[in-house]
N, C-alpha and C positions, 0 to 999 in steps of 0.2 A: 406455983410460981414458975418452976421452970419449963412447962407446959404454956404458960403464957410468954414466957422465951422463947420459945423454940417456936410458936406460932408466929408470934409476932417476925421473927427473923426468916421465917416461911414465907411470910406472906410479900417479904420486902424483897427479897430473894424471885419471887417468881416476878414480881413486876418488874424485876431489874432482866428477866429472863423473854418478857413479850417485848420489851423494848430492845432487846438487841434484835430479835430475830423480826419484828415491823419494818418493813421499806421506809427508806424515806421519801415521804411526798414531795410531790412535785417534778420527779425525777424523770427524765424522758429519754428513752434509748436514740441516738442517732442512727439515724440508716443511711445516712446522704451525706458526700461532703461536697458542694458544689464550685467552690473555691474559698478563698482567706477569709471571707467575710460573709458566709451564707451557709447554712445546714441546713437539711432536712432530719424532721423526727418527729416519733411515733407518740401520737398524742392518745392513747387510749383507742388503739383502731385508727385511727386517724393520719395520715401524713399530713405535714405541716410544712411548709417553708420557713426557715427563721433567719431573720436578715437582722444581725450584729448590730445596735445604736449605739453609734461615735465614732464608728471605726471604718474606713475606706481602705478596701486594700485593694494591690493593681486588680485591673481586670484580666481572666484566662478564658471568658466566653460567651463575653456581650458580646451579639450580632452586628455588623458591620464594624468592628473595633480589634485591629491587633490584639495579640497577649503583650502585654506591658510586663516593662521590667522589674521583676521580682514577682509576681503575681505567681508562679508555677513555685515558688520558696514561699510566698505566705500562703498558700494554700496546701503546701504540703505539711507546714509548721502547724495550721489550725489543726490539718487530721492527725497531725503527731503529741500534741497537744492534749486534745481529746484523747486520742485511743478508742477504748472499747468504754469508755466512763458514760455514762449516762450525766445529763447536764439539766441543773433548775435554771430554768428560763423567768424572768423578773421583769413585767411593762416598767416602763417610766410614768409619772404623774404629769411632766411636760411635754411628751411627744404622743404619737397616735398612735394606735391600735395598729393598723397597716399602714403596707406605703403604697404608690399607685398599682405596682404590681400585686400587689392583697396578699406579699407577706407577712407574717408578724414582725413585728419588731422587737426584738426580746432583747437584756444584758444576759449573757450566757456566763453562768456557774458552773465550775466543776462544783464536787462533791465535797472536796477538800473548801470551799471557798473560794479559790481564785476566780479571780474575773478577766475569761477571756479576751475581752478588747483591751483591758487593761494591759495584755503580756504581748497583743498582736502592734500595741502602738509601740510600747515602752521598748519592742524588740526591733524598732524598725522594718517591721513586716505590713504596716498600713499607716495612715494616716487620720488623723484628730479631726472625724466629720463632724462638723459646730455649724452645718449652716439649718439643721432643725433644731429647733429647743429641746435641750434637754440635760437631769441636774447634775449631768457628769461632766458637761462641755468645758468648763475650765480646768475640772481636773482632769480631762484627754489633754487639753490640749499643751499645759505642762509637762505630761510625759511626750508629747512628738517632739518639746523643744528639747528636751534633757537627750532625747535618742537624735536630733538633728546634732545639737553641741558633739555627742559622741561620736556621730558618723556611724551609727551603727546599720544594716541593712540595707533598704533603698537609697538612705541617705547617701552613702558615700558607692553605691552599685549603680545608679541610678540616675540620671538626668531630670529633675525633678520640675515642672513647671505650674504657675498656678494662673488657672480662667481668670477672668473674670468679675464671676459669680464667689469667689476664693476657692474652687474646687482647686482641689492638688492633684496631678497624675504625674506619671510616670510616661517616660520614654516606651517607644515599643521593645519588644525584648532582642535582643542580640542573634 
């Protein structure tokens, strides 16, 4: 009997022992930070573009387009954010695979679970993109209003203007 103890606690013992030392799936190193709302990473061999869905933050180097104010703070916050963490990327069921530039369009995970545009809007470092579909778009865009109410980041740095279209930008930078 205590041979079937000691097995049995063997055997549970070693499973609990492949499961620490297994990666977890889905996890992707970043090699790239291209500003607040865009990575690149290593998809198995692979570079990848991954462009943020719900989150606009200013731009630091669209062609023909100033650096916009706060764009060089939310882009420095994304890569302070990240670090060295490897991130699970998540499609959405309402929006597309790429966008015309043939990024993906990923919600960016840390490891811990946070969800990157979640902290990029709620921090005042971007803004609530809702003009594609997708099933986060009312909850982005209750966190830009809780960080507009607060003034927190672009909010109260920032001269804030909106198209049109409802894109929101930013002033050019100082």
């Amino acid at each position: 009997m205590l041979l079937g103890i000691a097995t049995y606690f063997g055997l549970r013992l070693s499973h609990l022992e492949l499961k620490f030392q297994s990666p977890q799936p889905g996890l992707y190193r970043v090699v790239k930070f291209d500003d607040g709302d865009t990575i690149e990473v290593d998809m198995n061999g692979t570079t990848e573009t991954i462009r943020f869905i719900g989150v606009d933050t200013p731009e630091t180097h669209k062609p023909n387009t100033p650096i916009q104010c706060y764009g060089p703070e939310a882009s420095a916050y994304t890569k302070r954010l990240i670090g060295n963490q490897k991130v699970r990327l998540q499609a959405d069921p309402l929006n597309t695979n790429r966008d015309r530039y043939n990024r993906l369009l990923r919600y960016v995970y840390l490891p811990d679970g946070t969800l990157v545009e979640q902290n990029l809007i709620m921090g005042g470092y971007g803004f609530a993109y809702t003009y594609f579909p997708s099933s986060k778009n009312a909850e982005f865009s209750a966190y830009e209003q809780q960080a507009k109410i607060a003034g927190k980041g672009l909010w109260s740095a920032c001269q804030v203007t909106v198209e049109a279209n409802g894109v929101k930008q930013t002033n050019a930078a100082p």
